[in-house]
C-alpha positions in Angstrom: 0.0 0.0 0.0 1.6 3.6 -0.7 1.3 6.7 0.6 0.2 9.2 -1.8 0.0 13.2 -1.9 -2.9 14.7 -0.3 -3.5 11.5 2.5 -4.2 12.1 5.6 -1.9 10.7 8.3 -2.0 10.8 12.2 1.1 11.7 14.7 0.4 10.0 18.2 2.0 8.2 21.5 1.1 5.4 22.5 3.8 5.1 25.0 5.6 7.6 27.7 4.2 10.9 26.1 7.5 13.5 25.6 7.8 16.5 27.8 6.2 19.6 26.6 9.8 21.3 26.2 10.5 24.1 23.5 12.7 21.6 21.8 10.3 18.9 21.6 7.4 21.0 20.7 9.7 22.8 17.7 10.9 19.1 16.8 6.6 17.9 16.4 6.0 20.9 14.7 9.1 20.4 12.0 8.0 17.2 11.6 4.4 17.9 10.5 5.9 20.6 8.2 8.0 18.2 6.3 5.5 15.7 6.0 2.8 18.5 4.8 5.3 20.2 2.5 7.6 17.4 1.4 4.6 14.9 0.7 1.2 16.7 0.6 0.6 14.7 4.1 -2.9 16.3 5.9 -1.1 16.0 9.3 -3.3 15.7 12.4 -1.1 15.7 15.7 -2.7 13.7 18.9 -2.8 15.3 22.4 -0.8 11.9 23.5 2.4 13.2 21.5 3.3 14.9 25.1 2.7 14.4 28.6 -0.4 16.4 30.2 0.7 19.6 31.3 -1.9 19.7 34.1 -0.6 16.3 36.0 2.9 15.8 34.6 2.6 12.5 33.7 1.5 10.7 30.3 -2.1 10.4 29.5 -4.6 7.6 30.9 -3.9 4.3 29.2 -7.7 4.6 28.6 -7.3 7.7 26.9 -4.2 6.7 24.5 -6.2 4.1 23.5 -9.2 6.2 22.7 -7.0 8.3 20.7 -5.8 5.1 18.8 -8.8 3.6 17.8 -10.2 6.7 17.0 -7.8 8.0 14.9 -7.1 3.9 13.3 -11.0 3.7 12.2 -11.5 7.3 10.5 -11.9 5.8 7.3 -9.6 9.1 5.4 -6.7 8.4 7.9 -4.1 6.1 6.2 -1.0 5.8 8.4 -0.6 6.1 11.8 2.7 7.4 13.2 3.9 6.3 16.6 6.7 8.7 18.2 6.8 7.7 21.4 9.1 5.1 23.5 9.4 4.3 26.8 8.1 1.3 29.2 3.6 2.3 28.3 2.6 0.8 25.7 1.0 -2.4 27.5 -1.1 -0.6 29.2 -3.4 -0.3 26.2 -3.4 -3.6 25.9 -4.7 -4.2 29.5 -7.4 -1.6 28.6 -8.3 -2.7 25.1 -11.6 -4.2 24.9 -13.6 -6.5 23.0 -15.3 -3.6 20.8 -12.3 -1.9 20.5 -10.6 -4.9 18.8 -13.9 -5.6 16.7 -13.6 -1.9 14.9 -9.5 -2.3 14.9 -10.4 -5.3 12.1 -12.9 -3.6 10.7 -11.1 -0.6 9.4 -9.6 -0.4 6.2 -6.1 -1.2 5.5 -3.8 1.2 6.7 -0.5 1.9 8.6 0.5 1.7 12.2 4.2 3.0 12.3 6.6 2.6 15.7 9.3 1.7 17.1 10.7 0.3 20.2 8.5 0.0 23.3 5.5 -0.1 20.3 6.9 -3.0 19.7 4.7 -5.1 21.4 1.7 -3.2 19.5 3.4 -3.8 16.6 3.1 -7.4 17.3 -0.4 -7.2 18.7 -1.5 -5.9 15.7 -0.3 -8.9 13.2 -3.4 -10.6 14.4 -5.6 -8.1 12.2 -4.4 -7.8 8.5 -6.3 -4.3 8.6 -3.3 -3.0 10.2 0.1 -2.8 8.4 2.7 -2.6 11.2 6.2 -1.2 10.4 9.0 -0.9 12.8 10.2 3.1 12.5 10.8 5.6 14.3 9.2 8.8 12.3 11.1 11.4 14.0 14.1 10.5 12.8 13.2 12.3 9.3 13.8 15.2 11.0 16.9 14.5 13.5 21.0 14.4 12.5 22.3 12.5 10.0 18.4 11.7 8.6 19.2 11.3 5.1 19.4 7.7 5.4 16.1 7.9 7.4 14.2 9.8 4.8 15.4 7.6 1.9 14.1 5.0 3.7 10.8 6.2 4.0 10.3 7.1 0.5 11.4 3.5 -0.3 9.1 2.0 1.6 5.6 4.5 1.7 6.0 5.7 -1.6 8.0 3.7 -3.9 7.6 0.4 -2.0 11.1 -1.3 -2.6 12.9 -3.6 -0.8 16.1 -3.5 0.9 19.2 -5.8 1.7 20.4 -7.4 4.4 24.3 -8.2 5.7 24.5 -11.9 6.1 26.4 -13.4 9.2 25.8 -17.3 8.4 29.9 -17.9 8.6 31.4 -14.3 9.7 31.1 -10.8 9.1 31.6 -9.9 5.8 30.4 -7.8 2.7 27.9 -9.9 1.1 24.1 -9.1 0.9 21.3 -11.1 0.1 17.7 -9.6 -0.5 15.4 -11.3 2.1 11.6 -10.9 1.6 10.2 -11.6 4.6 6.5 -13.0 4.4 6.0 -12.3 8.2 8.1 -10.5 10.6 8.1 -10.7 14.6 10.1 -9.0 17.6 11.7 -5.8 17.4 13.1 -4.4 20.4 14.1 -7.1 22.3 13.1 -6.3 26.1 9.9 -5.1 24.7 8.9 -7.9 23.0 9.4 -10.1 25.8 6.5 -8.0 27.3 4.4 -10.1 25.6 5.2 -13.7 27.2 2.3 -15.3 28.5 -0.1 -12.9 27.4 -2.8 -13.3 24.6 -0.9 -11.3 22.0 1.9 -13.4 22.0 2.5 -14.5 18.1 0.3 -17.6 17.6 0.4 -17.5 13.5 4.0 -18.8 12.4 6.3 -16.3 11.0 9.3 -16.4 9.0 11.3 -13.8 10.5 12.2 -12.8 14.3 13.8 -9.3 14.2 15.6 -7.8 17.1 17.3 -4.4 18.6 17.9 -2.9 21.6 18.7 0.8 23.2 19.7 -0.5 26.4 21.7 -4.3 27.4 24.8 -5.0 28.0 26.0 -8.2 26.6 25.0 -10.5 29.6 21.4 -9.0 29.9 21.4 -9.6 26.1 22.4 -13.2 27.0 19.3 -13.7 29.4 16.7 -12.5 26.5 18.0 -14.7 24.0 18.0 -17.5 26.7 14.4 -16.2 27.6 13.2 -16.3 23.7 14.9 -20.3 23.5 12.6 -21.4 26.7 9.8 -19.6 25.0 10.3 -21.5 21.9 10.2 -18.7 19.3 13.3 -19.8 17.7 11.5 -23.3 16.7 9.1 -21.3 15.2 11.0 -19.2 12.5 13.6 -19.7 9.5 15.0 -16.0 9.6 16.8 -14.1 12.6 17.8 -10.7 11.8 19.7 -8.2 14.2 19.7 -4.8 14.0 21.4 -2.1 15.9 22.1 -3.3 19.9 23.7 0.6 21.3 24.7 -0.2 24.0 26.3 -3.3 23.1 28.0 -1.0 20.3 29.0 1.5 22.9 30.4 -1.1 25.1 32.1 -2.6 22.1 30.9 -5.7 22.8 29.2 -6.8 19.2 31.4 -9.7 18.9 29.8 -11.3 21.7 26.9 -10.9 20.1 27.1 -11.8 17.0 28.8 -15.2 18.6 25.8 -15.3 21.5 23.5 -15.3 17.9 25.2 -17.7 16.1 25.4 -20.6 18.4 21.2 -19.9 18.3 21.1 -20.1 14.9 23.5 -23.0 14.3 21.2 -24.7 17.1 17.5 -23.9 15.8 19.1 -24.1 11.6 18.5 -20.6 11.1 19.5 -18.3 8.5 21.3 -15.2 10.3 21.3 -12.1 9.0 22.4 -8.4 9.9 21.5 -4.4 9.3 22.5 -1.0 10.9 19.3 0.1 9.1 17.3 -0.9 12.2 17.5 0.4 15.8 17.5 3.8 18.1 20.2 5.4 16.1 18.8 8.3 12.9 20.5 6.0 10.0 17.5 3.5 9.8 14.7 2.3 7.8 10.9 1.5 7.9 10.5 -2.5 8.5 7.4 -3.6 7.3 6.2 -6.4 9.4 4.0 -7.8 7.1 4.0 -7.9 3.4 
């Protein structure tokens, strides 16, 4: 599905709402102006963007959702953008009702777009094929180095092609391969875990489990992955993908991990890949998570 001039698209949080500083406020505010000028977007921007300035603290989980389903089932919106992060997210799903799932399927096809603590919406929300969900970050357009970000975005919304991956089967080197994935789990690692034991843990087989993290050193890393094996996701995919780990990069510790995720994928036979084009830093790309 592509995003075309004149469609109208949503900004929103579903997790921690940002601060109401100058610099975010001036950062929303670019944001919408390159989406409205660069692409003909008709931007609306959601109260749960920021925290509420008369308690402090991000809005109700009741009221994020609200603003989600409201803004998902308006038949002219066509892509949802995510911006926030955090630790919240779940809390919609604790408050997310029958009827609330019932009009989520009903809706036309569109876009639901985050990153990070979204990701366990982002998985949530494979269980409706109403909902496209892509693994980006959308302020990144408009942060540093966002040239790689923005390419990415046009790729992907408007010109919908697809993108290469670094393969790590036998070691790190220079070779790519084009994986089309048919269905694509995970995302931020800690996040995901969220969803153990919960109803919205992925029941329909995919083909690909993709993972990141902001934050984990290299033996709280260890303990996910472990955590992921006595879950049993690795049985159920062909495809692992890593993206960008920070502070395993800051800590200069990617060796470990790309020898922690090999023994995982010589064990469960799977075919390892890697990209920089996915994580917390501004060089990344939109991930679609279902084709």
């Amino acid at each position: 599905m592509k995003l075309n001039r004149g469609d109208h698209v949503v900004i929103l949080g579903c997790s921690n709402g940002l601060a109401r500083t100058s610099g975010n406020v001036e950062k929303i505010e670019k944001l919408k102006k390159l989406l409205e000028e660069d692409y003909a977007f008709k931007v609306v921007i959601q109260p749960s963007v920021f925290i509420d300035n008369n308690t402090g603290m991000t809005l109700s989980a009741r009221s994020r959702a609200d603003i989600l389903v409201d803004s998902i089932t308006k038949s002219e919106i066509k892509a949802v953008f995510d911006v926030s992060g955090g630790d919240l997210s779940n809390e919609l799903l604790a408050v997310f009702t029958e009827a609330d799932w019932k009009h989520l399927k009903v809706t036309g096809q569109k876009y639901y777009v985050g990153y990070s603590d979204n990701s366990v919406l982002l998985n949530s929300f494979m269980q409706t094929e109403s909902i496209i969900p892509v693994n980006f970050q959308l302020l990144k357009l408009v942060e540093a180095e966002s040239e790689t970000a923005k390419m990415g975005f046009e790729s992907v919304f408007v010109e919908q092609t697809s993108i290469e991956w670094q393969m790590l089967n036998a070691d790190i080197s220079n070779r790519h391969a084009t994986l089309k994935p048919q269905n694509v789990i995970g995302g931020n690692i800690r996040c995901f875990l969220k969803l153990a034991g919960t109803d919205y843990w992925p029941k329909n087989r995919a083909n690909v489990l993709l993972l990141e993290a902001y934050s984990g050193d290299i033996e709280k890393i260890r303990t996910y992955f472990a955590q992921l094996s006595l879950i049993g996701i690795f049985t159920e995919v062909d495809y692992l993908i890593l993206g960008n780990f920070t502070e395993i990069h800051n800590k200069q510790q990617e060796q470990a991990l790309y020898d922690l995720a090999r023994n995982y994928a010589s064990q469960y036979r799977l075919e390892l890949y890697h990209s920089q084009y996915i994580g917390h830093h501004n060089k990344v790309y939109p991930f679609k998570m279902r084709l």
